[in-house]
Legacy VTK file of the C-alpha trace (Angstrom):
# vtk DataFile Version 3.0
C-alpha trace
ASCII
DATASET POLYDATA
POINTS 671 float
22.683 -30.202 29.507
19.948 -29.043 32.085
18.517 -26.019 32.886
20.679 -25.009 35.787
24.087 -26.254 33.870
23.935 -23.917 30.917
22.913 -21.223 33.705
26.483 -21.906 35.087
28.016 -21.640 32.070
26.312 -19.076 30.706
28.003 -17.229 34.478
31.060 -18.176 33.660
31.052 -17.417 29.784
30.118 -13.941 30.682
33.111 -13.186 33.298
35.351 -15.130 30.685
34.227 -12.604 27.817
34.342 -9.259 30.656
37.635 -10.327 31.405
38.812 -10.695 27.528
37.365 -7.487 26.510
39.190 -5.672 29.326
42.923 -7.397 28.073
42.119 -6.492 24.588
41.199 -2.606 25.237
44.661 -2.332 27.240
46.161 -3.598 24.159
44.394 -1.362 21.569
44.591 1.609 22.678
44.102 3.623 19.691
45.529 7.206 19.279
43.210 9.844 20.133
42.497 11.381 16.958
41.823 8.238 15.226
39.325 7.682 17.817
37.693 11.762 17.127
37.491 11.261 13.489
34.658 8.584 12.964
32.017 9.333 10.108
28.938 10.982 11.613
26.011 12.340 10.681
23.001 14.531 11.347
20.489 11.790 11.590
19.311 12.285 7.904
21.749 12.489 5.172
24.675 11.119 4.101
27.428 10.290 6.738
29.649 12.911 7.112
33.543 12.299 6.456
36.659 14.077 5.407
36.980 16.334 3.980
33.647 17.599 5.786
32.941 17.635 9.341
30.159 18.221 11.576
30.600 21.620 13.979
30.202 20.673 17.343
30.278 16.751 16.453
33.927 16.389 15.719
37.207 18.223 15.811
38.275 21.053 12.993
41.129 18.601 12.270
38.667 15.845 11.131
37.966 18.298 8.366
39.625 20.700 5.468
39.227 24.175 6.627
36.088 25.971 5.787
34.336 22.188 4.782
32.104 22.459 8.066
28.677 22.085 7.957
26.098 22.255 10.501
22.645 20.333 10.995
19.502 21.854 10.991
16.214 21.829 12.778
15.372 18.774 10.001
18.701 17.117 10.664
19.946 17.221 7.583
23.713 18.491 6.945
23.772 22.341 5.967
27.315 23.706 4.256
27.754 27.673 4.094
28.866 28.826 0.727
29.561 32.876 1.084
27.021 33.576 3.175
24.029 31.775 1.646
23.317 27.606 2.990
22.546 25.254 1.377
21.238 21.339 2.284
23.335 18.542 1.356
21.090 15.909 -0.026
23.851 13.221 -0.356
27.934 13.382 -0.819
29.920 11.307 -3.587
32.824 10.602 -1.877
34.212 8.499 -4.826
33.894 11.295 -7.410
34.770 14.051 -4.520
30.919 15.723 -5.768
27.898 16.270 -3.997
24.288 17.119 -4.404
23.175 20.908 -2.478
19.829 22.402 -2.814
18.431 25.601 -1.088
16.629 25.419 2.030
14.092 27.338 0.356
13.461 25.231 -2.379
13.901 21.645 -0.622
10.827 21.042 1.060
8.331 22.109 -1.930
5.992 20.051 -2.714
5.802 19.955 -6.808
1.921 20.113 -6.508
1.935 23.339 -4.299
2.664 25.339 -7.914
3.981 28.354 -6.025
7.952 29.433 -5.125
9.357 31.120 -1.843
10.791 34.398 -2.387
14.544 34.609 -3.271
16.006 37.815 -3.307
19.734 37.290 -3.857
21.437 35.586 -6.668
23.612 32.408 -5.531
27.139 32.069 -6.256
30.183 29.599 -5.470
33.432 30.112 -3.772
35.507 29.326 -6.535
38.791 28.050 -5.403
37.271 25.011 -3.079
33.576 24.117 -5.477
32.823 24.403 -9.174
29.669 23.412 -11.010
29.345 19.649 -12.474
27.606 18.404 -15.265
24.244 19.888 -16.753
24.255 22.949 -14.565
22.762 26.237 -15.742
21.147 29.505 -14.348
17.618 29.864 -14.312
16.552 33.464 -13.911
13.506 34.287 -12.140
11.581 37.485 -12.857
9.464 40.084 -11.076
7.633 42.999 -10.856
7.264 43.027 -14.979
5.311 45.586 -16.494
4.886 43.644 -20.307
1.236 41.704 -19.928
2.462 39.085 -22.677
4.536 37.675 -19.621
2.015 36.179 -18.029
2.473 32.305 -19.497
4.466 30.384 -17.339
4.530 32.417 -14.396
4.148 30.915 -10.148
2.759 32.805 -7.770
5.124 33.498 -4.424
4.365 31.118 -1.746
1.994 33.008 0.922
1.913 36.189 -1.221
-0.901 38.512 -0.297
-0.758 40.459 -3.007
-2.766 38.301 -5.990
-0.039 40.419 -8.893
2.923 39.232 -6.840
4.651 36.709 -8.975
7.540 35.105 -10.520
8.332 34.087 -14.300
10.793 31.370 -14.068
12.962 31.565 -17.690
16.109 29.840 -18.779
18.956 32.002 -20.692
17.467 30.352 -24.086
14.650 31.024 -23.399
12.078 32.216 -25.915
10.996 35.604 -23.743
14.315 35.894 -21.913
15.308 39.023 -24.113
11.729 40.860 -23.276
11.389 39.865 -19.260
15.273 41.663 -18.943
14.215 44.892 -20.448
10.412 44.940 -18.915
10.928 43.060 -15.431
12.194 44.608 -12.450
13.975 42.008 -10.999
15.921 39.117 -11.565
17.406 36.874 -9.638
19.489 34.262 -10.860
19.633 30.242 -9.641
21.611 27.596 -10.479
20.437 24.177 -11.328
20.493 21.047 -12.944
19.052 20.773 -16.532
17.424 17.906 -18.038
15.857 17.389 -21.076
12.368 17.084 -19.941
12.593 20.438 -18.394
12.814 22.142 -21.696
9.203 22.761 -21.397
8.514 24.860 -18.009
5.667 23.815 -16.481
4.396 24.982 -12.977
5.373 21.051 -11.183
8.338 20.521 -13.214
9.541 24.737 -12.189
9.236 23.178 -8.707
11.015 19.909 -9.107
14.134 21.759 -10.634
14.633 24.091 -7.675
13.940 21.506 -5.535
16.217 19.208 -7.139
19.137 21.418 -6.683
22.855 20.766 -8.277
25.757 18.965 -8.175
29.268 20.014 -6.737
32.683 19.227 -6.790
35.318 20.160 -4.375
39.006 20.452 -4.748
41.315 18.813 -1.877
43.851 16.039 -1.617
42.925 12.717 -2.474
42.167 10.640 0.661
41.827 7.227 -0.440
45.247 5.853 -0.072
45.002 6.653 4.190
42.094 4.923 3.871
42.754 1.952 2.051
45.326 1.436 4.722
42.677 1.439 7.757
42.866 5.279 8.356
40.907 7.977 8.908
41.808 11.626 6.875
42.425 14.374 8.801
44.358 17.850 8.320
47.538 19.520 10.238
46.398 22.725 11.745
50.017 23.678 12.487
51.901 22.439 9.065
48.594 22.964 7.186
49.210 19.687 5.178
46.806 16.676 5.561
47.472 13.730 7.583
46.193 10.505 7.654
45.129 9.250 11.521
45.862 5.701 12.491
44.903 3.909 15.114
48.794 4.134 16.711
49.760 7.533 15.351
49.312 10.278 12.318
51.367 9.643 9.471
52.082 11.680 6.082
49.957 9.367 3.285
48.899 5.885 5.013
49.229 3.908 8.207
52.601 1.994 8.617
52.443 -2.256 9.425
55.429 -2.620 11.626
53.995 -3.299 14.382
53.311 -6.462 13.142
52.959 -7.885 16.830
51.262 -5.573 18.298
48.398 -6.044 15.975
48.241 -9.552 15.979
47.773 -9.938 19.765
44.620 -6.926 18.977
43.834 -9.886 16.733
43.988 -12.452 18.936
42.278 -10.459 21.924
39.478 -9.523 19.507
38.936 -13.074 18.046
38.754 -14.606 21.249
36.170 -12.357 22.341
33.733 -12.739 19.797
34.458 -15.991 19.339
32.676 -16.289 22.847
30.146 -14.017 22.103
29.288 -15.895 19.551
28.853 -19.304 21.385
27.065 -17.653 24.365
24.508 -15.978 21.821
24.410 -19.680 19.970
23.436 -21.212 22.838
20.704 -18.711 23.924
19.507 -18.869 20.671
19.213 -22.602 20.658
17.377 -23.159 23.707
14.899 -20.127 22.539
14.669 -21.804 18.811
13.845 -25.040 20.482
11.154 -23.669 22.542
9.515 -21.797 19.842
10.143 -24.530 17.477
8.040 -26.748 20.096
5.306 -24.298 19.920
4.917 -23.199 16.650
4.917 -27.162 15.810
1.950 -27.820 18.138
-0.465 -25.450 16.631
0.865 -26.255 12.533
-0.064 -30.325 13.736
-3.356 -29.209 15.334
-3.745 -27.257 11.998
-2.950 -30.003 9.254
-4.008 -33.025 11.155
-7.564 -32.368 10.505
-6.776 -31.885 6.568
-4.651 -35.169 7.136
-7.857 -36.812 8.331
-9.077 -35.841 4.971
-12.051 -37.614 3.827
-12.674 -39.530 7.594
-13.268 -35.941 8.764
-14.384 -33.523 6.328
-16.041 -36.216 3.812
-14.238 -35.071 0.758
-11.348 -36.690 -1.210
-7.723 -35.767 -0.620
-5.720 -35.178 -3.352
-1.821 -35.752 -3.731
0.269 -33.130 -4.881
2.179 -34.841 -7.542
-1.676 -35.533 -9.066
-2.427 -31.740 -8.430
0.813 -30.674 -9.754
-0.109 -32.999 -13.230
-3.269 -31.705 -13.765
-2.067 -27.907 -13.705
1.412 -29.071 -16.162
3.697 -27.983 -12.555
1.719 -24.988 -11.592
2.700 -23.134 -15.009
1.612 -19.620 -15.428
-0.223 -19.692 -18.500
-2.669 -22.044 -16.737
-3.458 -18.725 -13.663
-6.949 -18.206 -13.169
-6.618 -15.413 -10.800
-5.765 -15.044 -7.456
-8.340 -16.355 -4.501
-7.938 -14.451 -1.277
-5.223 -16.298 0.300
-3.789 -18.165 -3.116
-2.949 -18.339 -6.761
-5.858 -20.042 -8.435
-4.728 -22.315 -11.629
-6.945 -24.574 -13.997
-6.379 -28.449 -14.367
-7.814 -31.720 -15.441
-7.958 -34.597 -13.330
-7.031 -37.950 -14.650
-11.135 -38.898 -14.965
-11.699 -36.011 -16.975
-12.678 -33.271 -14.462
-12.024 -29.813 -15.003
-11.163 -28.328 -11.677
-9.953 -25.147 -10.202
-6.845 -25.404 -7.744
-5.553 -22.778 -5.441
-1.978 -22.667 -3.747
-1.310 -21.013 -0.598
0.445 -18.280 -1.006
2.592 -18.797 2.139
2.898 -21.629 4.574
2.201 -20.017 7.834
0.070 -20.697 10.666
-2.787 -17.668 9.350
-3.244 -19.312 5.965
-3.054 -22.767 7.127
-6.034 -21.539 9.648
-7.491 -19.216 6.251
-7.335 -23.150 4.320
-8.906 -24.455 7.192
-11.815 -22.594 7.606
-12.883 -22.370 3.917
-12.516 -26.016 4.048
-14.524 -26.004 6.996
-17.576 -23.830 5.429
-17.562 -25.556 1.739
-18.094 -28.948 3.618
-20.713 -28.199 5.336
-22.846 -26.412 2.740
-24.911 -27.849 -0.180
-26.708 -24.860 -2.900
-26.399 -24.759 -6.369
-25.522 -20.819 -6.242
-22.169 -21.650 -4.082
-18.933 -23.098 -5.693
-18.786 -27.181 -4.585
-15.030 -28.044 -3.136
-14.099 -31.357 -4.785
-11.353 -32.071 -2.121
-7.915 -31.036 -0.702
-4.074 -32.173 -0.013
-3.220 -33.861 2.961
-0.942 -32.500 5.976
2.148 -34.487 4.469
1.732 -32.427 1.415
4.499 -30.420 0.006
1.923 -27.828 -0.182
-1.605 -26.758 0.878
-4.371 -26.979 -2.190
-7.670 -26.773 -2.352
-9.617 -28.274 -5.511
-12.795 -26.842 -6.563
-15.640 -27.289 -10.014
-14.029 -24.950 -12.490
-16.453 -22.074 -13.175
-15.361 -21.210 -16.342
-17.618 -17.809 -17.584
-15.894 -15.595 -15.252
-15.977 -13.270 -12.859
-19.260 -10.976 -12.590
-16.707 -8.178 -12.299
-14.847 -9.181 -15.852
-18.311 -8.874 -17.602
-18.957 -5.362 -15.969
-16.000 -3.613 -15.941
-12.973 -5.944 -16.897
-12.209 -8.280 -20.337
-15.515 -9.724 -20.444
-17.709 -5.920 -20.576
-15.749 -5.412 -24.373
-18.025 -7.595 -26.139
-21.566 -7.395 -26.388
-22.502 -6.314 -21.957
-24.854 -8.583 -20.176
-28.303 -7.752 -20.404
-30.736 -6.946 -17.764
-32.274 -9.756 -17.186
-29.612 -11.702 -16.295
-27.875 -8.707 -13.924
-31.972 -9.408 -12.917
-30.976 -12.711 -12.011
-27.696 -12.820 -10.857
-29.051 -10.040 -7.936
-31.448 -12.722 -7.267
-29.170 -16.197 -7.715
-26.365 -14.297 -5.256
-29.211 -12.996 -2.914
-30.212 -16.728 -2.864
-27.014 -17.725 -2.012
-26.091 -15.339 0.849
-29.425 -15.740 2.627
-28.641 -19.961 2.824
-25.569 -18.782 4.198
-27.058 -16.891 6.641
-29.558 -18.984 7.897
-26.720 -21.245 8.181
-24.911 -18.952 10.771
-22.276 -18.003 8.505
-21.240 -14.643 7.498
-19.417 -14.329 4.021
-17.306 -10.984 5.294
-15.990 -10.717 1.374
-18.960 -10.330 -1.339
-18.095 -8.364 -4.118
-18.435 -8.797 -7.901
-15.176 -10.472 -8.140
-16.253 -13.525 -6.316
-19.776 -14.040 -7.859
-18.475 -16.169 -10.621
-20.965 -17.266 -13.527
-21.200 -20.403 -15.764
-21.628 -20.716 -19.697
-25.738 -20.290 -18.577
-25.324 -17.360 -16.405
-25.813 -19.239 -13.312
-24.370 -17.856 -10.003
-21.400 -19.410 -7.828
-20.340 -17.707 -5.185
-17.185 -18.010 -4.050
-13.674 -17.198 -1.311
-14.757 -18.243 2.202
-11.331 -17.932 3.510
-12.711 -14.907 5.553
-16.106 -16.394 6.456
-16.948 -16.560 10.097
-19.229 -18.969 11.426
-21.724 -16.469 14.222
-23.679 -19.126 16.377
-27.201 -18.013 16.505
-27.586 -17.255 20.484
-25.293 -13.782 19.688
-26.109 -10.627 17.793
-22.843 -10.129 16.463
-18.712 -11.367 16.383
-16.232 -8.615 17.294
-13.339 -8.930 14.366
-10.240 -7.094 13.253
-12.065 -5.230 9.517
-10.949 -7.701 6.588
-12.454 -7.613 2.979
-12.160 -5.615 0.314
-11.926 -1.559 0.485
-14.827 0.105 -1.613
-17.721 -3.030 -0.069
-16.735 -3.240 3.884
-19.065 -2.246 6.165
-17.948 1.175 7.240
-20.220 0.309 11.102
-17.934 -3.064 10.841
-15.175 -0.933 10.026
-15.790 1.739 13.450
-17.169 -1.024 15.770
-15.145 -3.910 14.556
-18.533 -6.082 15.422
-19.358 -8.509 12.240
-23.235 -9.102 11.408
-25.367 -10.545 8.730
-25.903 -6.752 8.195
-22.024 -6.537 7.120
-23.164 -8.785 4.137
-26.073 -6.765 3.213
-24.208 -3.624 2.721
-21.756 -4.896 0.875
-24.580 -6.850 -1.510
-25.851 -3.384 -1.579
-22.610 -2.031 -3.557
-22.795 -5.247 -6.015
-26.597 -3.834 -7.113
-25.419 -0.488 -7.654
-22.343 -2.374 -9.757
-24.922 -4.175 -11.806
-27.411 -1.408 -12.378
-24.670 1.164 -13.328
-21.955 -1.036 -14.433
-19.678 1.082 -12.411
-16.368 -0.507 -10.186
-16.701 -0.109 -6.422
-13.830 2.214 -6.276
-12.691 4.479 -9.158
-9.795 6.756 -7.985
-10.722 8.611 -11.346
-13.877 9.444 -9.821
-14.621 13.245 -7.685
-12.351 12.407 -4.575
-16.082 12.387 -2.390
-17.343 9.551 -5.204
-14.492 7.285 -5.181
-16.331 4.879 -3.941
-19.432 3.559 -5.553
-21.312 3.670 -2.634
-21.173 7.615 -1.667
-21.900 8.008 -5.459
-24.984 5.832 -5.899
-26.582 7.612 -2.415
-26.089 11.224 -3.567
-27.646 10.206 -6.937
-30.274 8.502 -5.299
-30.994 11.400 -3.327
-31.087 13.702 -5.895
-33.677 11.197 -7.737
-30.584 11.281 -10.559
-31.592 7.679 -11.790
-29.938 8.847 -15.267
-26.793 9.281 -13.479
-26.870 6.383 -12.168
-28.452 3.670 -14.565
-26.269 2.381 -17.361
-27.955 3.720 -19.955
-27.178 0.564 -22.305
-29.911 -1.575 -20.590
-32.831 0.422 -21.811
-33.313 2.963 -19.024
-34.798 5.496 -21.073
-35.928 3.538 -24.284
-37.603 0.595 -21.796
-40.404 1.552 -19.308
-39.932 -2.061 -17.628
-36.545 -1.897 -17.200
-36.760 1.653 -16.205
-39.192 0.626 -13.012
-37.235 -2.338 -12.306
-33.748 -0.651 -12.332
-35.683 2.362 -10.071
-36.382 -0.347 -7.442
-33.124 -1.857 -7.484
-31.653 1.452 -6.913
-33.546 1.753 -3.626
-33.749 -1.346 -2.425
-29.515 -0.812 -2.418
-30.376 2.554 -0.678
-31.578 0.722 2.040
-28.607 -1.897 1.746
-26.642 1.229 1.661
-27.474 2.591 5.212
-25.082 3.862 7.980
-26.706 1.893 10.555
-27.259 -1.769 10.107
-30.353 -1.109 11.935
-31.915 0.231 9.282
-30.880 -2.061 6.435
-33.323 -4.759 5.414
-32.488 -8.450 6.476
-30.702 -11.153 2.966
-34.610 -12.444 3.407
-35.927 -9.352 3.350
-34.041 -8.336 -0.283
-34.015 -11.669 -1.128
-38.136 -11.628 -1.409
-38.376 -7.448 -2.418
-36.384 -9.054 -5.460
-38.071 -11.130 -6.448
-41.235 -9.257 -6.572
-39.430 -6.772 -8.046
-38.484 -9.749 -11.423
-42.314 -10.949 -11.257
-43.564 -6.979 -11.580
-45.768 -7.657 -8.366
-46.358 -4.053 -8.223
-48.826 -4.110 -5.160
-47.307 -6.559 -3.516
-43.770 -4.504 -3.747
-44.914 -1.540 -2.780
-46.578 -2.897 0.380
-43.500 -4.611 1.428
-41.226 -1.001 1.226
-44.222 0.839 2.695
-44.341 -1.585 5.731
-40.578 -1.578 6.196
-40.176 2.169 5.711
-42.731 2.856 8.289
-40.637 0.486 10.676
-37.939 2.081 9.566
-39.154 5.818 9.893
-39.386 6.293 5.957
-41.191 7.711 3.671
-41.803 7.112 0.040
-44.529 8.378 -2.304
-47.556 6.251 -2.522
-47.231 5.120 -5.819
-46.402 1.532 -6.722
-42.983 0.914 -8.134
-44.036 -1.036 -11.311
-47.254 0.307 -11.684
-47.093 2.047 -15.309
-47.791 6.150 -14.063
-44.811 5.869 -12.011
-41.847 8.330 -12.426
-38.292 8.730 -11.121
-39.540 10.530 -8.151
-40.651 7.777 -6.196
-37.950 7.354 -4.268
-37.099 8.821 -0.548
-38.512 12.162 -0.502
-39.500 12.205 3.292
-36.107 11.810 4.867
-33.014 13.132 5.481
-30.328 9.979 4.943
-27.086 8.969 6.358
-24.446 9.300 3.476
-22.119 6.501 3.361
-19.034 7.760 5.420
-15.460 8.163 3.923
-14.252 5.303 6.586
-14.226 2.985 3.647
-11.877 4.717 1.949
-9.468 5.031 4.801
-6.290 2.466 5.732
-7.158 -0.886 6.098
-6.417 -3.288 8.556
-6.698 -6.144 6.392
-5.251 -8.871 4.396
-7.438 -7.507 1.050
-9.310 -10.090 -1.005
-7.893 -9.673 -5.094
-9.705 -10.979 -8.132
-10.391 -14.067 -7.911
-11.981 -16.758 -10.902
-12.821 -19.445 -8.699
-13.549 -19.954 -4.641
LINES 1 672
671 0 1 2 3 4 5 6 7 8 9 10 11 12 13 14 15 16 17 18 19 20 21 22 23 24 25 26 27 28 29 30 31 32 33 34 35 36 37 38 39 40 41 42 43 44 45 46 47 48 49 50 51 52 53 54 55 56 57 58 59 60 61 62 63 64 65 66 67 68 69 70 71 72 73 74 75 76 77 78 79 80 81 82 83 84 85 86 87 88 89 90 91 92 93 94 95 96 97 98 99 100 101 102 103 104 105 106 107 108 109 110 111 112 113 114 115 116 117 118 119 120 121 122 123 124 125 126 127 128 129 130 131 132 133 134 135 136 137 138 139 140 141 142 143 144 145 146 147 148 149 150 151 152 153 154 155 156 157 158 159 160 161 162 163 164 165 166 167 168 169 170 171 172 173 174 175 176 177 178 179 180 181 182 183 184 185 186 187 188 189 190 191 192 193 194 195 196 197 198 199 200 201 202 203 204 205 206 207 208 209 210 211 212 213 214 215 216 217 218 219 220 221 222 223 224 225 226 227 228 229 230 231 232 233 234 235 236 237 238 239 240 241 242 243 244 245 246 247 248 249 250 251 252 253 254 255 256 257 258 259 260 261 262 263 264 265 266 267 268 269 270 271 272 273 274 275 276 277 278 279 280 281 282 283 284 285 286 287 288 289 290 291 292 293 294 295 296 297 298 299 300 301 302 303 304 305 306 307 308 309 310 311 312 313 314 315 316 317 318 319 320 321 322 323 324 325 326 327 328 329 330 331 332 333 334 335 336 337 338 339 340 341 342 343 344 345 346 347 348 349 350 351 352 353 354 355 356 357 358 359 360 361 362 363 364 365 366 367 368 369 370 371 372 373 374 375 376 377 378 379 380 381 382 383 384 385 386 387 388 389 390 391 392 393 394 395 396 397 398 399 400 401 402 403 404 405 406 407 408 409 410 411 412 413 414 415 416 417 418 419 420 421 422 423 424 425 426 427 428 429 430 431 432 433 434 435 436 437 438 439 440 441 442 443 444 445 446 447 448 449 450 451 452 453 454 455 456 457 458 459 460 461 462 463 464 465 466 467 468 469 470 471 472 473 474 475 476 477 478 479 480 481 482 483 484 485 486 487 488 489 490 491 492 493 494 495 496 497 498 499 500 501 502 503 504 505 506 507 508 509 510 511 512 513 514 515 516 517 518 519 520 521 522 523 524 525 526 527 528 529 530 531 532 533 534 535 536 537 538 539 540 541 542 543 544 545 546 547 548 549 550 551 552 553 554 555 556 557 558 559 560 561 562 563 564 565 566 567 568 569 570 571 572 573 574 575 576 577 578 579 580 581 582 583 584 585 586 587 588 589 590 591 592 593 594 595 596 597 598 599 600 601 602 603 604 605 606 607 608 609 610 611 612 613 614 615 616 617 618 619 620 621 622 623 624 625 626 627 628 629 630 631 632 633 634 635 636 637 638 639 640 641 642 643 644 645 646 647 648 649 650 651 652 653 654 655 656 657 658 659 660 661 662 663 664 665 666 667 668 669 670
């Protein structure tokens, strides 16, 4: 069928179905009241049905009398009981009960620790509601003269007087007996008891009111008209209830009779969707095909250069029934961790091999372009600090897996501040060396043109030696050298991303640096990059480590289990760490030093070149507009204060602890 053909019948489809519809709404015409009395609602809420009804929304005969409610400003349902409202959080039609709670109380937050005023007691109408389950009165007292009162009590809610305030007490109460005879008021509240609110605490005071109390009303049963396709309604004249159908009221339920009549509705209705249905079929065929076209062209362009395997990338290509061996069918008590994009699982190779395998989590277009490019950047490099790819699956695959040297001492991360920092914690001169190893590592990178975008302590892995891998280049991009910088949606991990990378959305080598600059305060303070346990302005690691540096607070800073205080070389070395991250640590990636540039202050920094150190920070703070004291950094007279005295820094801004825009890097054991 061409293009034009299923145009025409796609025409004539649509006048058959216009014409259908029209026959089948002169045959249903259903009776008027039927029609008025859907369920509604206010747009939040439950939906509304008999015996309620919305004022203004549908007819008083949708409804029992005096069951109207109202919506508010919020648009939630309101019902009036004698004069007070109350918000109906949700209706039980089943067990004819519902859930109320004062418009007062129903918007508190349970942290604000403060109550709106309530002068009136609240009381039910009680021939239509009565109380349901663990409902009791909770009095709240004012104006009390006795000063042993004062446990427990809330303040009122904008009060300006700083004495104005309410004791919140239950009838069994240990004080209830004293706050009647010395309190001036008391106004009582209903509301639903549970056992963990036996103790009164200011949130849990909140929660109660907020949580409000359960109802139960008192009218005819209504689910026989509706089992029978009705709608429940009342007589206004007779005062009895009726039950609406779609050809008249009757007494209970709706009659079948008109057995005929309903079965050309049937018909009529059948017919129509039946067409609707094959019209939308074939619309969604042709659209199906056309995206299936598409989405097929760039998945091939995708997998055929994995299918070209070791012709085009130079490694081995793997099956997945020989993947799926070596890892005993993916089971879970062979997980590694999780790599960026996949689940990462250990397995042995039929020649012996211990290798490191990672899934992709999902088979879309993004990850097969995420497999792709780490593919793409492992092949291509060669250095004995980055984790070697030993080969992948092929585009026929049942799934997408990469196979890389098993690491197997870790994560630098574990031995700080996971499993591995319980035993005895790595000493500092291997944190001396692993700054150094990953420095290494991300300078080759960046001579190479390649910008790692993720480096953080959980993908600096370490062998049995304490050598360095680094590893997840599923976010790497590759920046030719003839540009400054490659504009990017902010990816990595919250806590180490650039926060100029995260306002500019322009990735440099400087991105890198920055976040290296977080992994030396991690290894010189054995602190996690974020810590929500942390001062809310010291979350993350980076704001923290700046104000200390600042402040000269090395002891603040420095884990004092390396020998701060007890080692004068460690004490220098772990000084010049700290500012050498300072500089990492800048606002403007202008002013941080180049991979090269910490890669060689480092080092200098290991060999106790004092001279030689301190020229290299003089020269680049003077570039920079430093100043620093004249001292040299190992030199054995130095102190704590010879950091940064001359000027005023950029703190590290709170961007970085804002919403990301990003698919977030997790723990990872291997690349």
């Amino acid at each position: 069928m061409n293009e034009t053909n299923i145009h025409t019948f796609l025409i004539s489809l649509n006048l058959c179905i216009f014409c259908v519809i029209i026959l089948s709404k002169r045959s249903s015409c259903a009776d008027y009241r039927y029609e008025a009395c859907t369920p509604s609602n206010c747009g939040n809420g439950p939906n509304i049905s008999f015996p309620f009804y919305i004022s203004g929304q549908r007819e008083s005969y949708c409804g029992y009398p005096r069951f109207n409610l109202i919506c508010n400003h919020n648009g939630f349902p309101v019902l009036n009981l004698r004069g007070d409202d109350f918000v109906v959080e949700d209706i039980f039609y089943q067990t004819k009960s519902l859930r109320v709670s004062d418009p007062a109380f129903s918007s508190l937050n349970s942290s604000a620790g403060c109550v709106p005023r309530i002068t009136v007691n609240t009381t039910l109408p009680g021939l239509r509601y009565e109380f349901v389950g663990n409902v009791t009165t909770l009095h709240l007292f004012s104006n009390c003269t006795n000063s042993s009162l004062s446990e427990g009590r809330l303040r009122y809610c904008n009060a300006e007087d700083r004495n104005d305030w309410v004791l919140p007490l239950y009838e069994n109460s240990e004080n209830f007996t004293n706050a009647l005879e010395s309190c001036g008021r008391n106004v009582v509240v209903p509301v639903e008891e549970h056992v963990e609110d036996e103790n009164l605490g200011r949130g849990s005071v909140v929660e109660v009111l907020r949580r409000g109390f359960v109802l139960n009303w008192t009218v005819n049963d209504c689910s026989e008209c509706t089992s029978s396709g009705g709608r429940c309604g009342f007589n206004e004249t007779t005062y009895h209830f009726w039950c609406f159908c779609p050809d008249r009221p009757h007494a209970l339920s709706c009659k079948s009779h008109k057995k005929w009549s309903m079965l050309m509705l049937a018909i009529a209705i059948s017919g129509s969707l039946i067409l609707i249905l094959l019209c939308l079929s074939i619309s969604f065929i042709i659209w199906q095909r056309k995206k299936r076209i598409k989405s097929a062209f760039h998945i091939s362009r995708a997998k055929s250069n994995v299918d070209g395997g070791s012709f085009y990338f130079g490694i081995p290509v793997f099956s997945y029934t020989e993947l799926e061996k070596a890892t005993n069918s993916f089971d879970s008590s062979k997980e590694l961790g999780d790599g960026g994009f996949g689940t990462v699982y250990y397995g042995k190779l039929p020649d012996g091999r211990e290798v490191a395998i990672k899934r992709l989590y999902e088979h879309n277009y993004k990850r097969v372009q995420q497999f792709m490019n780490e593919i793409k950047i492992l092949t291509c490099l060669r250095h004995r600090n980055l984790v070697s790819l030993y080969g992948c699956t092929s585009r026929s695959s049942r799934e997408l897996l990469l196979v890389y040297e098993y690491i197997p001492n870790g994560t630098v991360a574990e031995h700080l501040h996971g499993e591995g920092s319980n035993g005895s914690p790595i000493t500092w001169a291997h944190r001396m060396n692993i700054a150094i190893e990953t420095a290494t590592a991300l300078a080759y990178l960046h001579k190479s043109d390649i910008i790692h975008r993720d480096v953080k302590t959980n993908n600096i892995l370490l062998d049995n030696n304490f050598v360095v891998k680094v590893a997840d280049f599923g976010l790497s991009r590759l920046c030719p050298n003839d540009v400054s910088h490659v504009s990017t949606a902010p990816q990595g991990t919250p806590g180490y991303v650039d926060p100029e990378y995260h306002q500019c959305y322009q990735l440099t080598d400087k991105s890198d640096v920055y976040s290296f600059g977080v992994v030396l305060i991690e290894l010189i303070s054995s602190m996690p990059a974020v810590d929500i346990s942390r001062h809310r302005h010291e979350i993350n690691l980076a704001n923290l480590a700046l104000n200390r540096i600042q402040r000269c607070a090395f002891d603040e800073l420095i884990d004092p289990s390396l020998g701060y205080k007890s080692d004068p070389d460690v004490a220098r070395m772990t000084t010049s760490v700290a500012e050498l991250a300072f500089r990492c640590l800048q606002l403007e990636k202008d002013m941080r030093p180049s991979m090269d540039e910490v890669l060689e202050i480092l080092k200098d920094i290991q060999n106790c070149e004092g001279f030689k150190f301190d020229e290299k920070i003089k020269e680049a703070n003077d570039n920079d507009n430093y100043s620093v004291h004249g001292k040299s950094i190992c030199s054995p007279e130095t102190d704590d204060a010879v950091l940064l005295s001359g000027k005023k820094f950029q703190p590290s801004p709170n961007a970085v602890t804002d919403v990301w825009i990003s698919s977030s890097s997790i723990t990872s054991s291997v690349g």
